[in-house]
VOGU-3710 file (C-alpha; in Angstrom, 3 decimals, decimal comma):
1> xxxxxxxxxx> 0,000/0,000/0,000  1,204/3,951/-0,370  -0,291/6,458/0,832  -0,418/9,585/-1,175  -1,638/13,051/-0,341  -3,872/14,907/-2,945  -3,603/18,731/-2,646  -3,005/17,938/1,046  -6,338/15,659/1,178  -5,103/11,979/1,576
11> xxxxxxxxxx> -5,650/9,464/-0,808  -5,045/5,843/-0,255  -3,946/3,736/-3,428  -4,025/-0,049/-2,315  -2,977/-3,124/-5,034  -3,147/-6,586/-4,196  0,171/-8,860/-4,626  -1,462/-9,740/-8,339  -1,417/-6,644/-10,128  -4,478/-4,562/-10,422
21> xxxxxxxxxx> -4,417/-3,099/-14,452  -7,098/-0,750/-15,428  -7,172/1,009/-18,325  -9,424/4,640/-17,965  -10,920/5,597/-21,401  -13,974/8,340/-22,740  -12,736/11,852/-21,944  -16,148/12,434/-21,959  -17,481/11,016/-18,738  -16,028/13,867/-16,808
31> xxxxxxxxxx> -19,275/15,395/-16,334  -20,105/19,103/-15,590  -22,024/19,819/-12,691  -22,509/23,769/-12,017  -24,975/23,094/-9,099  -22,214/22,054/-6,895  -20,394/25,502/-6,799  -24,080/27,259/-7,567  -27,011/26,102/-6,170  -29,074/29,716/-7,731
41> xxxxxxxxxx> -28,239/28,561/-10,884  -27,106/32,363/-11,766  -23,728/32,721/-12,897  -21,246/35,041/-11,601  -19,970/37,177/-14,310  -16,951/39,507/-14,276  -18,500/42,826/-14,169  -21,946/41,622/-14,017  -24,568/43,934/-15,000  -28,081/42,536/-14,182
51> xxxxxxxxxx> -31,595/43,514/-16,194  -35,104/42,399/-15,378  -38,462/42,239/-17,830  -40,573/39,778/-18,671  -39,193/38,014/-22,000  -41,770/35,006/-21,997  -44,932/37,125/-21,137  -45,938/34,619/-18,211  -46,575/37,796/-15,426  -43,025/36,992/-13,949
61> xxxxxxxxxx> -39,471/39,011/-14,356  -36,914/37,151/-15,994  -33,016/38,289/-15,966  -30,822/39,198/-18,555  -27,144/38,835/-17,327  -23,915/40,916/-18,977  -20,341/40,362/-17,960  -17,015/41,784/-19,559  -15,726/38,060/-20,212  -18,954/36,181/-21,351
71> xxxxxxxxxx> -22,152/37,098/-23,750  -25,112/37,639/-21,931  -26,752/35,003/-20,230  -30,441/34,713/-20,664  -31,978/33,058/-17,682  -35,602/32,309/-17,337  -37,326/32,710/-14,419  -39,126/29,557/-13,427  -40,361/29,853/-9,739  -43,300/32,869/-9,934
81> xxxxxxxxxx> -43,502/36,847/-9,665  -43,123/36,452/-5,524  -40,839/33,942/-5,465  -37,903/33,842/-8,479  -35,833/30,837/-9,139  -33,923/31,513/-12,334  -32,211/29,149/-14,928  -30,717/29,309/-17,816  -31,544/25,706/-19,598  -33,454/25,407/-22,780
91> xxxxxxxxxx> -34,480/29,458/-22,441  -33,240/31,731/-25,221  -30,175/30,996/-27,618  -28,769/33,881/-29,484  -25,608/35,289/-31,143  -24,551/38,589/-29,250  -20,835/38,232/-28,898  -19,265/39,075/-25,040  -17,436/42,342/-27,788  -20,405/44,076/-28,314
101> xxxxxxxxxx> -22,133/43,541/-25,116  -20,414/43,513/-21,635  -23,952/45,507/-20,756  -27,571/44,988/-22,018  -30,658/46,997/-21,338  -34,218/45,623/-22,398  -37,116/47,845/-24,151  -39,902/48,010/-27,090  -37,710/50,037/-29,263  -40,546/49,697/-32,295
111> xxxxxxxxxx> -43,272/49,603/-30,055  -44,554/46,114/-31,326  -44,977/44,465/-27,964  -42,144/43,023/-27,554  -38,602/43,447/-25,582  -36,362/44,540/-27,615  -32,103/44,345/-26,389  -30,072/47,405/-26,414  -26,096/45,880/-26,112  -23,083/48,137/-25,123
121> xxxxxxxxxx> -19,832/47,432/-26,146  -16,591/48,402/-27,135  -17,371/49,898/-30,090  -20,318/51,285/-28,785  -24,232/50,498/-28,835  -25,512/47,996/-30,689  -29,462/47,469/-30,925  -31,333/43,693/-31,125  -34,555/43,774/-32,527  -36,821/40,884/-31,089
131> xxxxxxxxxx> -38,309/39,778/-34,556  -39,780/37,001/-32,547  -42,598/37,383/-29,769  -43,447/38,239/-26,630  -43,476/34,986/-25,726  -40,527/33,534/-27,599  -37,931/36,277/-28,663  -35,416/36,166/-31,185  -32,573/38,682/-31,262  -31,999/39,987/-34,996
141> xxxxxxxxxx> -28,813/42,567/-35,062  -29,230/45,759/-36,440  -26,647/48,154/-36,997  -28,363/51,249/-38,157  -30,093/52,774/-35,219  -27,295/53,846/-33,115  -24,925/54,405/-36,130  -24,200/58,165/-36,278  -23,899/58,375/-32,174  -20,750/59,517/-30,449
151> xxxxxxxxxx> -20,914/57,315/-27,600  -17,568/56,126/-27,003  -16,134/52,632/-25,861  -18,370/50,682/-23,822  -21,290/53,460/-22,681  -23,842/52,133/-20,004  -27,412/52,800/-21,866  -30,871/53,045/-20,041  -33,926/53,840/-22,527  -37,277/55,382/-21,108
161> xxxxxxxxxx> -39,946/57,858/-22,540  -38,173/60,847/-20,390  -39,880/63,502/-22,306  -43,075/62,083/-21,972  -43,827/62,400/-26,296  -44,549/58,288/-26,117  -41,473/57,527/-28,042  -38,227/55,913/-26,010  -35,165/57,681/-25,335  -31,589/57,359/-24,187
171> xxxxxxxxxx> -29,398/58,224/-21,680  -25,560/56,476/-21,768  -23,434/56,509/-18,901  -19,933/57,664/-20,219  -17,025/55,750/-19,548  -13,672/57,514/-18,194  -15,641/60,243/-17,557  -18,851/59,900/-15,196  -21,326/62,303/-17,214  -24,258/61,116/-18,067
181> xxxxxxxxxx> -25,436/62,038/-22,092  -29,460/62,328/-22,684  -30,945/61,588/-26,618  -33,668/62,497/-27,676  -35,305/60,543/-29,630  -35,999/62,263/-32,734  -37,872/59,715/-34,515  -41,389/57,924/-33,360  -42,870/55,073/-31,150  -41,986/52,864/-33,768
191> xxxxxxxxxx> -39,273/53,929/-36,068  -36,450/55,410/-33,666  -33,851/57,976/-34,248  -30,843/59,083/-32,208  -29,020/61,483/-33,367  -25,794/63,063/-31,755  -27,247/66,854/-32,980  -29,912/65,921/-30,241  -27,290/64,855/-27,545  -27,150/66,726/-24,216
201> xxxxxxxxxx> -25,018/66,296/-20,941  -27,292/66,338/-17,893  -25,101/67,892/-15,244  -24,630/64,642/-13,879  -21,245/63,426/-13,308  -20,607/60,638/-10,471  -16,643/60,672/-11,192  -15,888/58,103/-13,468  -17,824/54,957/-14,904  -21,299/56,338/-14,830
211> xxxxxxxxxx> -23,723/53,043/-15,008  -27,459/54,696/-14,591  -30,805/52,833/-14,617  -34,001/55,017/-15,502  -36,373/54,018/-12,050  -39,646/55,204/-10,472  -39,474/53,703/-7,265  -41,742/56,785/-5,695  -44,406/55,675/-8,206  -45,256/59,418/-9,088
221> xxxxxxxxxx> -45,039/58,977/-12,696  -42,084/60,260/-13,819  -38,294/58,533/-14,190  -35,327/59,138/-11,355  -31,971/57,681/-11,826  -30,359/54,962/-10,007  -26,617/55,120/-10,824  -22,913/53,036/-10,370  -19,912/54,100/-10,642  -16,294/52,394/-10,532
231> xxxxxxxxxx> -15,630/53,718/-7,007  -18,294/52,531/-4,096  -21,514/53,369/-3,070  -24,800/53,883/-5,534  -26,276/57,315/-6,234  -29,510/58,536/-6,715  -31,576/61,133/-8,435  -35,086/62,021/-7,894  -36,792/64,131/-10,465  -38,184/67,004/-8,817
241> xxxxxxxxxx> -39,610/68,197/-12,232  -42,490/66,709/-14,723  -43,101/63,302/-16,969  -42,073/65,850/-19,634  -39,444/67,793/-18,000  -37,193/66,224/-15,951  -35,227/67,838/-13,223  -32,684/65,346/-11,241  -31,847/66,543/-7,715  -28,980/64,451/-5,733
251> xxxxxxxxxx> -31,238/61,952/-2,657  -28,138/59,601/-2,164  -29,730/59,305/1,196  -32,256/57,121/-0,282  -29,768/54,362/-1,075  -27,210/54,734/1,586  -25,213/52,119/2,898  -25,921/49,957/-0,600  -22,463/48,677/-2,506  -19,799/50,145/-0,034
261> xxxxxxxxxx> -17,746/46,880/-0,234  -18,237/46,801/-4,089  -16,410/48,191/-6,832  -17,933/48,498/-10,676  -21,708/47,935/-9,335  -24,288/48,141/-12,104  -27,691/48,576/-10,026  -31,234/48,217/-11,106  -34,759/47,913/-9,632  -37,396/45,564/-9,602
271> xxxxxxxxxx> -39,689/43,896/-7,873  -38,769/40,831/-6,952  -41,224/40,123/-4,204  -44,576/40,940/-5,355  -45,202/43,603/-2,693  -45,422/46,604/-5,347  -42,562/47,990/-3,783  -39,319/48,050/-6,173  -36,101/46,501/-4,777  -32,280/46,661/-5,286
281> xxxxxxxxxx> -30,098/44,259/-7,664  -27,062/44,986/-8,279  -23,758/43,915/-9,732  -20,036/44,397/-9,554  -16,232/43,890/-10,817  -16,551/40,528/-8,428  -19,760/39,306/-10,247  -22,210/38,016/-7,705  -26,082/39,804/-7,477  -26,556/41,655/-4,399
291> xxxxxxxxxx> -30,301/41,721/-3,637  -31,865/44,047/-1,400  -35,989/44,218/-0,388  -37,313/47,574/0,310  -38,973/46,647/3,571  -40,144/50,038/4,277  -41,930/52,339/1,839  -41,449/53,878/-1,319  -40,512/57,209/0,124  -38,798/55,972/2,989
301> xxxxxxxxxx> -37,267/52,744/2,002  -35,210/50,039/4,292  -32,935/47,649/2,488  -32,628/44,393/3,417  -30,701/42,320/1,781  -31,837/38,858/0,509  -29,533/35,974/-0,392  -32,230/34,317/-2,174  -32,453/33,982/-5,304  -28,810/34,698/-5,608
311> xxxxxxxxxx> -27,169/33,259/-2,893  -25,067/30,220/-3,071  -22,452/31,141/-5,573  -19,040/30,487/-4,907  -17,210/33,358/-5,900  -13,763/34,763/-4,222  -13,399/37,844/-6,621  -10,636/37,016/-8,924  -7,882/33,939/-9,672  -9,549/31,228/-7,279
321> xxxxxxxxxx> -6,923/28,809/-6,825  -9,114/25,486/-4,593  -7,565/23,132/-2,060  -9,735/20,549/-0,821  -8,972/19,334/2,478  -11,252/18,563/5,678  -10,311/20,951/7,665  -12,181/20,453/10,588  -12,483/17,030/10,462  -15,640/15,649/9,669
331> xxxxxxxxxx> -15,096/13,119/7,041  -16,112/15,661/4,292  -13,769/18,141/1,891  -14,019/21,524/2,990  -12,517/24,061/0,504  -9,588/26,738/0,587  -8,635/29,052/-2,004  -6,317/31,593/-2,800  -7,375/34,671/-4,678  -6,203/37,720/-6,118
341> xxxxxxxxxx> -6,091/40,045/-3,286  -3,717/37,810/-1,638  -5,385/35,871/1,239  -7,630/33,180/1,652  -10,950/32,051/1,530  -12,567/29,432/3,212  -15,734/27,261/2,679  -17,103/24,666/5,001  -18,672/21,969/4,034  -21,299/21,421/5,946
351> xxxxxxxxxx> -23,251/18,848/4,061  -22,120/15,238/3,697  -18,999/13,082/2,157  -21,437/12,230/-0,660  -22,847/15,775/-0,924  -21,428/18,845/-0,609  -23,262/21,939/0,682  -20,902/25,150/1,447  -20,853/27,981/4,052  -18,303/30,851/3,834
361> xxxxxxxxxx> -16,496/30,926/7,174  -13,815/33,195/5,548  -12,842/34,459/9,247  -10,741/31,211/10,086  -7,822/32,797/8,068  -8,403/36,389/8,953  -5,324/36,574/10,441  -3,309/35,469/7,174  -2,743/39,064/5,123  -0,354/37,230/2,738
371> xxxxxxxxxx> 2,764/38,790/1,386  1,545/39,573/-1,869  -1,412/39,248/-4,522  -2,275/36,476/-6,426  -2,320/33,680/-3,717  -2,603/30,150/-3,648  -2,675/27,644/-1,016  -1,194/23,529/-0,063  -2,819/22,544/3,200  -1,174/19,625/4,925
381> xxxxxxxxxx> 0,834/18,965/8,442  4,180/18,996/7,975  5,469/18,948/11,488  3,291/16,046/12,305  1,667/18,241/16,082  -2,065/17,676/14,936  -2,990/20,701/13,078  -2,642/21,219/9,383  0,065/24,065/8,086  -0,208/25,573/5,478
391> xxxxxxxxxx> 2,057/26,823/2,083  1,234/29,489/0,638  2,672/30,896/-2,700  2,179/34,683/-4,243  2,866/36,539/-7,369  5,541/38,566/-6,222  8,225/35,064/-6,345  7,134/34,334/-2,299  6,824/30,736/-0,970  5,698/31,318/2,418
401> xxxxxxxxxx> 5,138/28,216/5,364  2,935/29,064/7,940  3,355/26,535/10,590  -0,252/26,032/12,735  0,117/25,789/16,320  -3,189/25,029/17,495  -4,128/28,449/17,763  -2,226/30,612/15,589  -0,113/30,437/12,350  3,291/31,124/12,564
411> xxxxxxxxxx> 5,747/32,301/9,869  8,673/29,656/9,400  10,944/31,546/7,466  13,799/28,693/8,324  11,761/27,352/4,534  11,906/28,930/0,961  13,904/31,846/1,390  16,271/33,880/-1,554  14,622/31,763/-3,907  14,748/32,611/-7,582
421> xxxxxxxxxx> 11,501/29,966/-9,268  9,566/32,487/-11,155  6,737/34,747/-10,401  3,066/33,484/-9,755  4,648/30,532/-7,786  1,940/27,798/-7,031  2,550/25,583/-4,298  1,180/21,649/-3,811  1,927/19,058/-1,272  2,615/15,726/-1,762
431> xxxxxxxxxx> 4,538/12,595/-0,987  6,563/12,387/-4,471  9,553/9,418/-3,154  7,264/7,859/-1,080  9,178/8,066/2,104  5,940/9,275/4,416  6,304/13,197/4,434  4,872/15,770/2,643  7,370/17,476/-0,584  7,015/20,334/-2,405
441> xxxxxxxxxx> 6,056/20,996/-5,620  5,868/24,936/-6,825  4,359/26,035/-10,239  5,389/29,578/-11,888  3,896/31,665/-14,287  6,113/30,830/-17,368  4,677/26,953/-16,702  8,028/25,522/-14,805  7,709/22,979/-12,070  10,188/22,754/-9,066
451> xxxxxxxxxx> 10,640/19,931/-6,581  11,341/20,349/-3,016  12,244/17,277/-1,635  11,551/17,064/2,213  14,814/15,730/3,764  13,913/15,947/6,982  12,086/14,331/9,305  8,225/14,108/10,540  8,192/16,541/13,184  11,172/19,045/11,327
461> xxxxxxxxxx> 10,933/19,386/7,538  13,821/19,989/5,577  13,303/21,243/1,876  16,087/21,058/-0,869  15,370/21,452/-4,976  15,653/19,115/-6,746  17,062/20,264/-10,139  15,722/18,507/-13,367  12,762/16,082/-11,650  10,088/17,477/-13,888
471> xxxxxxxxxx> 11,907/17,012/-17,231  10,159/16,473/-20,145  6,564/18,975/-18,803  6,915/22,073/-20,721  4,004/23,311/-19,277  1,156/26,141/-20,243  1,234/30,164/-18,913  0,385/30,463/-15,174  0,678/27,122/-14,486  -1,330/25,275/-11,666
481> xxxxxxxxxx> -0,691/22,040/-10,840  -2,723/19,301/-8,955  -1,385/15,731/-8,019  -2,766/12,445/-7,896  -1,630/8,852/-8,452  -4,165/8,746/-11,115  -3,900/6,025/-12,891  -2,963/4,110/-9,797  0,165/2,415/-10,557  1,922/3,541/-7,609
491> xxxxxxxxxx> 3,631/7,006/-8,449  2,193/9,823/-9,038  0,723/11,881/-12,401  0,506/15,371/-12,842  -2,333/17,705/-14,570  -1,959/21,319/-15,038  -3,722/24,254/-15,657  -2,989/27,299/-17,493  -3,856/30,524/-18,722  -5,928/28,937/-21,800
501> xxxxxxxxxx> -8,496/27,519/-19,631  -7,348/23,929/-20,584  -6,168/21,355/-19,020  -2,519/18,742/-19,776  -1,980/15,675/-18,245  1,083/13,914/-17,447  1,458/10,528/-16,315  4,150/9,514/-14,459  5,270/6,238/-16,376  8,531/5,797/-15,238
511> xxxxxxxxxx> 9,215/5,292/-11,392  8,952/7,996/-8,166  12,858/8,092/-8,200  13,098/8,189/-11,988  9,992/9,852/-13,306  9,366/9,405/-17,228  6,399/12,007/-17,963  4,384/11,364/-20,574  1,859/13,761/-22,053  -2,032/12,094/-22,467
521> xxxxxxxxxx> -4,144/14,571/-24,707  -7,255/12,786/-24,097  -8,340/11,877/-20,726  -8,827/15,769/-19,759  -9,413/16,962/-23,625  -12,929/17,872/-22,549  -12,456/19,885/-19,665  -12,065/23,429/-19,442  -12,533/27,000/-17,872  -12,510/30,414/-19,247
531> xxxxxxxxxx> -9,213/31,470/-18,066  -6,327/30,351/-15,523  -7,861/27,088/-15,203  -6,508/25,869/-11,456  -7,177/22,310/-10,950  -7,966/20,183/-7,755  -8,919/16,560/-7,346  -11,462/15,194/-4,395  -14,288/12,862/-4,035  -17,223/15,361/-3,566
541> xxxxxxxxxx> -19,431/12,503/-4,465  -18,285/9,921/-1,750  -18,435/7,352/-4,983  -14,471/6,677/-4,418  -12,899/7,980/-7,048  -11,109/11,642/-7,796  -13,192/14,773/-8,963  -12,193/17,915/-10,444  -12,115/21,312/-9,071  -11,279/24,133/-11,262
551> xxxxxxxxxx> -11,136/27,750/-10,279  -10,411/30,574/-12,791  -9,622/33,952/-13,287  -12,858/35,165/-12,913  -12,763/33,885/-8,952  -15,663/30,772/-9,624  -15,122/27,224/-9,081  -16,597/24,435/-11,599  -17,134/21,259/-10,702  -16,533/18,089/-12,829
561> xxxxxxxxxx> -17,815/14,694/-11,810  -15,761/11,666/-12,925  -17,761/9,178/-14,344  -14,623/7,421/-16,313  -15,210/3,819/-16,138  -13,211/0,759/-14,959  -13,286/-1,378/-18,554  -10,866/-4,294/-17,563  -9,415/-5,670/-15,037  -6,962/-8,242/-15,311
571> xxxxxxxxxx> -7,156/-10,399/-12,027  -10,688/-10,616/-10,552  -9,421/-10,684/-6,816  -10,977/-7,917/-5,163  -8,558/-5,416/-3,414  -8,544/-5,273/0,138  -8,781/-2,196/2,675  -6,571/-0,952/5,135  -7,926/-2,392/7,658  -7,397/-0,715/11,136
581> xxxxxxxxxx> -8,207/-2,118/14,563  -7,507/-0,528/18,312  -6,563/-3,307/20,343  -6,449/-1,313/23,645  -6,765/2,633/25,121  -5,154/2,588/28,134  -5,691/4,368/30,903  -9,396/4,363/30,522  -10,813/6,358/32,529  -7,497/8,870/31,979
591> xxxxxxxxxx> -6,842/12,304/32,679  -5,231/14,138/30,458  -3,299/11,617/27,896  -4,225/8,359/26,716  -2,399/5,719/24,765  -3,714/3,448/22,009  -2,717/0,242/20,848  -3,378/0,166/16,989  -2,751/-2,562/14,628  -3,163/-2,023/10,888
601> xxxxxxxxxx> -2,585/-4,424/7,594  -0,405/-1,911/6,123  2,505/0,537/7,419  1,449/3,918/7,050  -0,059/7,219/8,978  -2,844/7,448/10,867  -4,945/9,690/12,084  -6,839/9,933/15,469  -9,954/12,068/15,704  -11,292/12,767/19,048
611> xxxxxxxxxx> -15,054/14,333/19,411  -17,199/14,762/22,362  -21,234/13,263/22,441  -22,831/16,585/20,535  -20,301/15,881/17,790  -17,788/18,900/18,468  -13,743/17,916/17,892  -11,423/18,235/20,553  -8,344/16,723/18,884  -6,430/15,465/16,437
621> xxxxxxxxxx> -3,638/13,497/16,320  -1,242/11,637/13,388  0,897/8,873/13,468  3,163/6,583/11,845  2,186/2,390/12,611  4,043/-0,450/11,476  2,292/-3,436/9,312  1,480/-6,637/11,255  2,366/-5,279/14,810  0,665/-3,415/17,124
631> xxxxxxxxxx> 1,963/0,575/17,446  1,779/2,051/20,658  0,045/5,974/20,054  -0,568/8,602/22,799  -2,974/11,717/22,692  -3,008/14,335/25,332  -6,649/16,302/25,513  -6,680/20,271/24,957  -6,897/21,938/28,614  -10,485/23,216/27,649
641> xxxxxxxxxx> -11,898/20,234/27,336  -14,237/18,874/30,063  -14,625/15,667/31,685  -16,931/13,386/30,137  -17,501/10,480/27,650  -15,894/10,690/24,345  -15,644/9,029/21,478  -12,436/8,318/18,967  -12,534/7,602/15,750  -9,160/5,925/14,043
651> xxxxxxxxxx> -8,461/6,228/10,388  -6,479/5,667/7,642  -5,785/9,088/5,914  -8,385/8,677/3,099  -10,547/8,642/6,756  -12,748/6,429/4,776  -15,395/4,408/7,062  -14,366/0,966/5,841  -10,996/1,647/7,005  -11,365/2,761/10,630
661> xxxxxxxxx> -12,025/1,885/13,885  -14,402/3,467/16,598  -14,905/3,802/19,794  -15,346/5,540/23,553  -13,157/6,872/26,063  -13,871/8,933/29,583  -11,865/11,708/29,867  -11,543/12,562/34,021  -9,757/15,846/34,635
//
């Protein structure tokens, strides 16, 4: 047996004495599963700019979602005008490009009863006429209408009758600038004409990136203005004058406190809710919909924001960079990632080993700043006291090891100093040589990979580079690595990510002292992200075999389900597990440390878990146990715990429940 750690999260390879061949074909049972990372079901676009109307006349809004790096997403809304649930399957197709429209607005341009789409990009507006229905639209480009304007690159249009002669106009947000440009619209209900002759500025200028929304949330008949801006906060503008002649005043009181963690936000109004009072979406550089109810009145509003129905999106901002590891030791794969802001995130997973569900509980590495942008993280414990360390890499050529104490994280800077690897250095452990500690292997920007071979011991790692171990892996931009033994011959592959969005695959086919890597296009040829593609394997499905996690530049995660099949298998004798017995705790009753005698088929570590009768963990302790003996272990309790029955829980370090042992112990202080 080996034991092999997988981005820090254990994974136990066993073989019986008569080899074990499999052969893993069909790149295309790596299935795509977006509810995993998204139970809404609404994307999180770079820059996302939402818009709601009803595009399938059913009495319910649906959304229209921009983003700088994707064409607009078209999602329908399938729950009912009180209570949205949006998706995007089997709504509208179309063939806006993400070029011409990084932000969409939604009106009757010819006044046929339909939505017409309005698209702004960077060579300005571009207008969609629905020559569909009402009921099922089709998008037909038309590149007339906005022709002779003077908008600039990438203008923010909202369209209302503002002069109250029943034909739509225009008002663009500019960008680099702030001001906000009103046309008239010179033609009719029907036939539309903008022409730059008829421009005006309104006076308005919010600084720079102007993104306004024409909104009557007062209800008196006439059109204020919600707008964004690059820098935080929203602003808004009640018309003080007519239906026919505006006249915006600054209220900014009205949406205080809104968007003043957000950069980029892109607001609009609806409502959501069905209480004829008009809410607040918004969105932002960082993509996830903020959603806030007006739970007062429509003079005096009170926002209250609403996770539902865009909660549930894993999204750190930019360059998510996953490690799955159970961090607090529950059986299941939590999730850590790096970002581009330079510290970490952290999501619990508080469902099951078979399904995930995921809480942000981002405060566990608050007190991790980072030393740079661009981080990424390798969570495993490399000093062998209980607690899990972590490596983290940055941008800026830093390779950093904080060393966990139980209740802080220290700086080790006796690791990974002067070094000279590259910039956008991305750390992974893993036991390459097989020798039962964790090594490290570090990723740069210009696709190198260096090994760190851990010459030390258990409790005191040692790291020395090894020159020339990853021969033959030219590998992509921005390289990010994740290792397995996937094809589970006893050493272990490599697949990378890069700046493409693609995945490459290297299997190791040579040995763990003399590597021979060798390229395989197809097993991953069907996987990919937008950009920066940073891989991770796990079981998120408890089904036994290794997932994919991919975060990208955009700061998602996608999740990829392997469904490759087993199609032969040599010898028919089943493989056996680790299996792990405690033969003894003794003292029991003890008071303060206990020692267990554990026997196990195979020599490896082990890992004692310690939890009290609600469930809560108390400790957690690793270990090294010889094959067909018995290993002598001892555990000392934290000084916080209290006296009382608990119970223990030994495990291999795949901590899967065929291979452990369980049991109680009283604890007497």
């Amino acid at each position: 047996m080996k034991n092999i750690n997988i981005n820090s999260i254990s994974f136990r390879t066993v073989t019986t004495a008569m080899a074990l061949i499999t052969t893993i074909v069909n790149a295309q049972n790596w299935y795509q599963n977006d509810g995993v990372y998204n139970t809404s079901g609404v994307p999180s676009l770079t820059f996302s700019a939402p818009r709601f109307a009803d595009l399938d006349n059913d009495n319910d809004f649906d959304l229209v979602l921009s983003g700088s790096d994707s064409p607009p997403v078209m999602l329908e809304n399938i729950g009912s005008a009180n209570n949205p649930s949006f998706s995007e399957t089997g709504f509208i197709s179309h063939n806006i490009t993400a070029l011409e429209a990084d932000l969409c607005t939604l009106a009757d341009l010819d006044n046929d009863g339909d939505f017409d789409l309005i698209a702004s990009g960077y060579n300005g507006l571009t207008y969609f006429n629905n020559t569909g229905s009402s009921i099922t639209p089709s998008f037909t480009r038309d590149t007339l209408v906005f022709a002779g304007l003077n908008a600039g690159n990438n203008p923010a249009p909202t369209i209302a009758d503002i002069n109250g002669d029943g034909a739509p106009d225009l008002i663009i947000g500019l960008s680099e600038s702030g001001a906000l440009k009103y046309y008239i619209n010179s033609g009719s209900s029907t036939t539309p004409e903008f022409l730059e002759s008829n421009a005006m500025l309104l006076g308005i200028d919010v600084g720079l990136y102007a993104y306004p929304e024409l909104v009557d949330p007062d209800g008196d008949g006439d059109w204020d203005l919600l707008v964004g801006r690059d820098d935080l906060n929203l602003y808004y503008y009640r018309n003080d004058g007519t239906a026919q002649e505006p006249n915006w005043s600054s209220n900014n009181s009205y949406c205080s406190g809104l968007a003043g963690n957000h950069y980029f936000t892109t607001p609009t109004m609806v409502d959501l809710n069905g209480n004829g009072l008009l809410d607040i979406v918004y969105g932002h550089y960082g993509g996830l919909l903020n959603y806030f109810n007006n739970t007062g009145t429509a003079n005096n509003p009170v926002w209250t924001e609403n996770l539902s129905p865009f909660g549930g999106n894993l999204d750190v901002g930019g360059a998510s960079n996953p490690c799955m590891f159970d961090w607090d030791a529950d059986g299941d794969l939590d999730l850590i990632s790096g970002f581009n802001m330079g510290g970490l995130k952290y999501f619990h997973n508080i469902g099951t080993v078979a399904g995930s569900a995921w809480e942000a509980a981002h405060s566990v590495f608050s007190a991790i700043e980072g030393e740079s942008i661009y981080s990424s993280v390798a969570v495993g414990d490399l000093d062998n006291n209980g607690y899990p360390d972590l490596v983290m890499g940055f941008l800026t050529n830093v390779l950093v090891f904080y060393e966990n104490t139980g209740s802080q994280y220290v700086a080790n800077t006796n690791h990974f100093n002067n070094l000279d690897i590259g910039w956008w250095l991305i750390p992974r452990l893993m036991d390459m040589d097989n020798d039962y500690d964790l090594d490290v292997v570090v990723a740069n920007d210009d696709g190198d990979l260096h090994y760190f071979e851990n010459q030390g011991t258990i409790t005191n790692p040692s790291f020395v580079l090894i020159g020339g171990y990853f021969s033959g892996i030219n590998g992509p931009s921005n390289s990010s690595p994740a290792l397995a033994d996937y094809d589970s011959d006893g050493d272990i592959d490599i697949l990378l990510g890069g700046i493409s969005g693609d995945l490459e695959y290297y299997e190791n086919t040579g040995t763990t002292a003399t590597p021979v890597w060798t390229e395989n296009s197809t097993l991953f040829s069907n996987v990919s992200v937008h950009q920066n593609a940073a891989p991770a394997f796990g079981d998120l499905d408890g089904d036994g075999d290794l997932d994919l996690t991919i975060g990208a530049y955009n700061g998602t995660f996608s999740y990829f389900e392997n469904r490759n099949p087993i199609v032969s298998i040599e010898n028919d004798q089943p493989t056996l597990p680790n299996q792990i017995s405690v033969n003894s705790v003794f003292p029991n009753p003890f008071n303060r440390s206990a020692t267990f005698s554990i026997a196990g088929e195979k020599s490896g570590k082990i890992i004692i878990d310690i939890y009290d009768l609600a469930g809560r963990h108390h400790r957690r302790h690793s270990a090294y146990i010889n094959a067909g003996e018995s290993s002598l272990v001892t555990i000392t309790m934290p000084l916080n715990a209290g006296s009382g029955v608990y119970m223990y829980r030994v495990s291999d370090l795949y901590q899967k429940t065929i291979n452990s042992a369980t049991g109680k112990i009283i604890y007497l202080k």
